[in-house]
N, C-alpha and C positions, 0 to 999 in steps of 0.2 A: 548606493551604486545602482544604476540603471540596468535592469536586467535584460530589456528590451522584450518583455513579452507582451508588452501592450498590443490588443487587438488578435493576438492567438490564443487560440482555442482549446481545451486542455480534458480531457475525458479522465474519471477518476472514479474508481468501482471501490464501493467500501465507504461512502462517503457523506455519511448524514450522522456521522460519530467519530470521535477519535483520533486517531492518523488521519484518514482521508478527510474529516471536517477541516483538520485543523491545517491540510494543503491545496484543499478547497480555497478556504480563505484566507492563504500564503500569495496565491497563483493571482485569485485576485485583485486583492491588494496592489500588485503586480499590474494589472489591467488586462491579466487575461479572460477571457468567454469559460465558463467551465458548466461541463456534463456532467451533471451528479446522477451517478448509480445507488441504489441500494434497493434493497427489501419492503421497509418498513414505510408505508407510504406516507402516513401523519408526516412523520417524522423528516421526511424524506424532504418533503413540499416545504416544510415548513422551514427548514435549514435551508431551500436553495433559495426559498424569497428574500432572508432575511440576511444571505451573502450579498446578492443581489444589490439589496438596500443601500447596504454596506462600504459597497465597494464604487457601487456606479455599473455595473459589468452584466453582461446575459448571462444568466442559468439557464438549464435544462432542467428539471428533475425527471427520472428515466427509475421507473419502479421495475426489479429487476432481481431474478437469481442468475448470477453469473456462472454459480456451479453447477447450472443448466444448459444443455445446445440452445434451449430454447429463449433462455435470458440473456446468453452472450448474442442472440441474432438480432433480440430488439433493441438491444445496446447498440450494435452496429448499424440494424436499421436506423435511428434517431441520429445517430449523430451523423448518416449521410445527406436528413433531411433537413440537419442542421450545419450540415457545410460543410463537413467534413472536419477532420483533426490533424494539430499541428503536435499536441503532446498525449500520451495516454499512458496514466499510471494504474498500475494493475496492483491493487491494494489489498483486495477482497481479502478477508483472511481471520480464520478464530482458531484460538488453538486445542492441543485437546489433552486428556487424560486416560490410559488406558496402559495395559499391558502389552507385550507385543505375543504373549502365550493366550491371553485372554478377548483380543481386539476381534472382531469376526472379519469379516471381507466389506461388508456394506461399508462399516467405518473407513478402511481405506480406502477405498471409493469416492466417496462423497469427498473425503480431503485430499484423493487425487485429482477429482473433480474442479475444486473450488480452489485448490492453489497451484494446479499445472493446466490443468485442461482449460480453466476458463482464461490464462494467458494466449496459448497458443488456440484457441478460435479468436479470439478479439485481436491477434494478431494477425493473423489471416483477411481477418475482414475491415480492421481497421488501416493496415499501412498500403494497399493498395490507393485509400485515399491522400493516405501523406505524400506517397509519391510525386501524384499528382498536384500538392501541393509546394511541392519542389523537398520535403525532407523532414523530419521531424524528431522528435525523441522519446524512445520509450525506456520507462523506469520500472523497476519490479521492488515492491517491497516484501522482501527475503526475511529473513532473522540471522541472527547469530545463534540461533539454533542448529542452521543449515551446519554452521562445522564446528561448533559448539555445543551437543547437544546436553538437554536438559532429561534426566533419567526417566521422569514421568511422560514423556508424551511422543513418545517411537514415532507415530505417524506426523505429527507435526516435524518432527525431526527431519523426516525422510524425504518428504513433499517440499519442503523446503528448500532442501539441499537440489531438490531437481529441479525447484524452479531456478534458483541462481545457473544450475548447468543449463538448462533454456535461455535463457537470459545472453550467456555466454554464447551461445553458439549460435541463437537469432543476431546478437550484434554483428557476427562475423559475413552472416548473409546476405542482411539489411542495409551495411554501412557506407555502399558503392550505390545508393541511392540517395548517401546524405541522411539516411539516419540512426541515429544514435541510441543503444540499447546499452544500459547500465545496471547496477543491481545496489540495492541499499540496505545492509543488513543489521537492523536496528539492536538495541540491547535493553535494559529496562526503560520502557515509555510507561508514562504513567495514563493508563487509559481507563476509561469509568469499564474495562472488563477486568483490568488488574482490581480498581475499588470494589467492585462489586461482589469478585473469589476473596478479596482480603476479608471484607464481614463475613462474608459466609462463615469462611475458616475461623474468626474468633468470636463469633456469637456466642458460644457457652464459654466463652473462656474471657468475659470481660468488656468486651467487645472494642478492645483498644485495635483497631482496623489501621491505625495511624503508624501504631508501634511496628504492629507486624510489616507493614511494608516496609518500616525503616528497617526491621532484622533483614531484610530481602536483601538491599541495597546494600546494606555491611557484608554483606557475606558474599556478594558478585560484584560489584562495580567499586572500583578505586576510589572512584567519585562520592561516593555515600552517600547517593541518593536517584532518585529516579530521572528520566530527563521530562521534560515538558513535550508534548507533542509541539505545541509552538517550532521549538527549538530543531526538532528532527523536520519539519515542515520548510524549516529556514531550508535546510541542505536541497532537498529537493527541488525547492526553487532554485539554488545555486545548478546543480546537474540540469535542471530545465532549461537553462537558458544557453546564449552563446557565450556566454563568459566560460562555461565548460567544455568548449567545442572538440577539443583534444581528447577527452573523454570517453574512449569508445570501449563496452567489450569488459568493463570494468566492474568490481566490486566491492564496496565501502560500508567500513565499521561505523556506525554512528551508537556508543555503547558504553562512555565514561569512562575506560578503559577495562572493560569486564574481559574482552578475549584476551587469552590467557597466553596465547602463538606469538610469534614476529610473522 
């Protein structure tokens, strides 16, 4: 199916690993242009050339903390000097471990930071250009933690859930411009930050890393196993395009059937 995003331009924070790599090179595939955000610059560079390669299509790579004023501005700046944007998914996002008796203030901070604040400045600075480019869409990726939550990690819980209500209530402001604000709220992806907690936690005990994620999947998701970023990558391309045009203000489980609600 033709998605029609050949030749649009597509902004993705988070994106030299995992989720965002792996819609990175969804979008491209696709024929879109895409702005890669992240941190880690090696890494960063080296992931956008080799999309790039890949696909036939413009990279950007844009070294960046988003859960910074200062790194959601040169993310803005770059991509006005790059033309501006048709899609921007705000991906940025790691989760956490803590008590909510024991967590101090910095922590929530920093993860109100990096999963609310740095939507709403890159919202701000990016959809003035979409306007102008007649409309666009923006995707947030959420969790099923936001209304699902997982006992160990309060502030990823919390931050979450308010990015989906931002999400919510930017599509209702933004949509009389033609663009589309949705929210994707994932359940087990298997990302090298799930592989990399799985050893930790059974290095003295074996180190079957394989097993233990499989106990993960048995115990949360119907599906009994983890999904593929690939696969959660598909979705997004689907919401990215105009094949989802009716899609406004919305938000979608992609989770094997882990949420437990109707």
């Amino acid at each position: 199916m033709d998605m029609h995003l050949r030749g649009k331009t597509a902004v993705i924070s988070g994106a030299s690993v995992g989720i965002g790599l792996a819609v990175a090179n969804a979008l491209a595939e696709e024929g879109a242009n895409v702005v890669m955000a992240a941190r880690q610059a090696d890494r960063l560079n080296e992931e956008a050339a080799r999309v790039a390669a890949a696909h036939g299509v413009k990279t950007l790579p844009v070294v960046c903390d988003v859960a910074t004023a200062e790194g959601t501005q040169a993310l803005i700046e770059a991509v006005e000097k790059f033309g501006g944007a048709d899609i921007l998914i705000n991906n940025a996002g790691s989760g956490s471990n803590e008590t909510i008796m024991e967590a101090p203030d910095d922590k929530w901070q920093h993860y109100w930071e990096l999963h609310v604040m740095a939507a709403v400045r890159l919202a701000r600075g990016i959809v003035p250009g979409m306007k102008r480019r007649g409309g666009g869409v923006i995707l947030h990726n959420a969790s099923i933690c936001a209304t699902q939550p997982l006992w160990y990690e309060p502030i990823y819980n919390v931050t979450k859930s308010a990015l989906m209500m931002f999400s919510k209530t930017l599509a209702n402001e933004v949509v009389k411009d033609n663009i589309r604000v949705n929210t994707i709220n994932a359940g087990l992806v298997l990302t090298p930050d799930w592989i990399k907690t799985a050893k930790q936690l059974t290095a003295d005990k074996g180190g079957d890393w394989q097993g233990y994620l499989q106990s993960v999947a048995d115990e949360h998701a119907p599906i009994k196993r983890f999904g593929k970023p690939e696969e959660l990558a598909a979705f997004f391309v689907f919401l990215c395009s105009d094949r989802a045009s009716y899609s406004v203000g919305s938000t979608y489980y992609v989770d094997g059937g882990m949420l437990k609600t109707v």
